[in-house]
C-alpha positions in Angstrom: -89.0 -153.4 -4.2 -87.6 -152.6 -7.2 -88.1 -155.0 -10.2 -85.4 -154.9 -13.4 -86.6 -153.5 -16.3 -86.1 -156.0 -19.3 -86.7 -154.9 -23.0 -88.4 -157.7 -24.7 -87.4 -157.6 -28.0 -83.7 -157.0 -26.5 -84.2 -160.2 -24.5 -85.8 -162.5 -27.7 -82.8 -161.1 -29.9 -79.9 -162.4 -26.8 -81.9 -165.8 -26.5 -82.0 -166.2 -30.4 -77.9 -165.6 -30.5 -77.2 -167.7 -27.7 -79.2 -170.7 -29.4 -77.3 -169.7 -32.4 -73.8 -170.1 -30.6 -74.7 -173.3 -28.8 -75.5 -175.0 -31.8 -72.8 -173.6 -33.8 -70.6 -175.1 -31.1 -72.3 -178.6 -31.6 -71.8 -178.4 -35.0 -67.7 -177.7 -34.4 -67.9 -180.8 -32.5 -69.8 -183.0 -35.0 -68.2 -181.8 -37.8 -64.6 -179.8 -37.3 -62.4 -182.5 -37.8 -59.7 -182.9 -40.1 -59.5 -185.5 -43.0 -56.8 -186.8 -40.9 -58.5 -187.4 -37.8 -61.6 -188.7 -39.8 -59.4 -191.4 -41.1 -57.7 -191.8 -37.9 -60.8 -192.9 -36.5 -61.7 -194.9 -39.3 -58.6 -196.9 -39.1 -58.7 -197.0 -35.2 -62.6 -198.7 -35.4 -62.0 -201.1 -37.7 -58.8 -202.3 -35.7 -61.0 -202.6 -32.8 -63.9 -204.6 -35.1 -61.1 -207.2 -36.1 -60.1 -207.3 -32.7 -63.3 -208.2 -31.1 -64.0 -210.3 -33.9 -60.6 -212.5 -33.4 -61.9 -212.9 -29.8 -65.1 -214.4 -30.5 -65.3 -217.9 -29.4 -68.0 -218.9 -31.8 -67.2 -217.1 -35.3 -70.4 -217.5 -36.9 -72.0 -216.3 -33.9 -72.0 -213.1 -35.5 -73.5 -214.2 -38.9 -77.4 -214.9 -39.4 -78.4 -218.0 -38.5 -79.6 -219.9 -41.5 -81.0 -223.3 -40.2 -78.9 -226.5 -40.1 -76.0 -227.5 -42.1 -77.7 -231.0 -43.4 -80.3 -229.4 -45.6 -81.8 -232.3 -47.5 -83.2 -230.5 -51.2 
């Protein structure tokens, strides 16, 4: 029965620069894009906004409802 050895401190320090890589990892995700792909997704969700708002069947469904249209003052 023999039982591996682990240095602690050793062990706290590898923990601490795998967290480290992992979220320097999700950072390159979230934020190592180019300008160009930036706008490329810009331009590419508000295509797809006008698009899904051309299909609507009702197009002040979207829009707050304010009451009826034959407001007496």
């Amino acid at each position: 029965m023999n039982a591996d050895i682990v240095n602690l401190r050793q062990a706290r320090k590898r923990r601490l620069r795998d967290e480290k890589a992992k979220k320097a990892e999700e950072n390159r995700l979230a934020f190592g894009r180019t300008k160009s792909e930036r706008n490329l997704t810009e331009i590419l969700n508000r295509k797809q906004s006008r698009s899904l708002d051309q299909k609507r069947l009702d197009p002040d469904s979207g829009l707050a409802n304010d009451g009826p249209d034959d407001q007496s003052d």
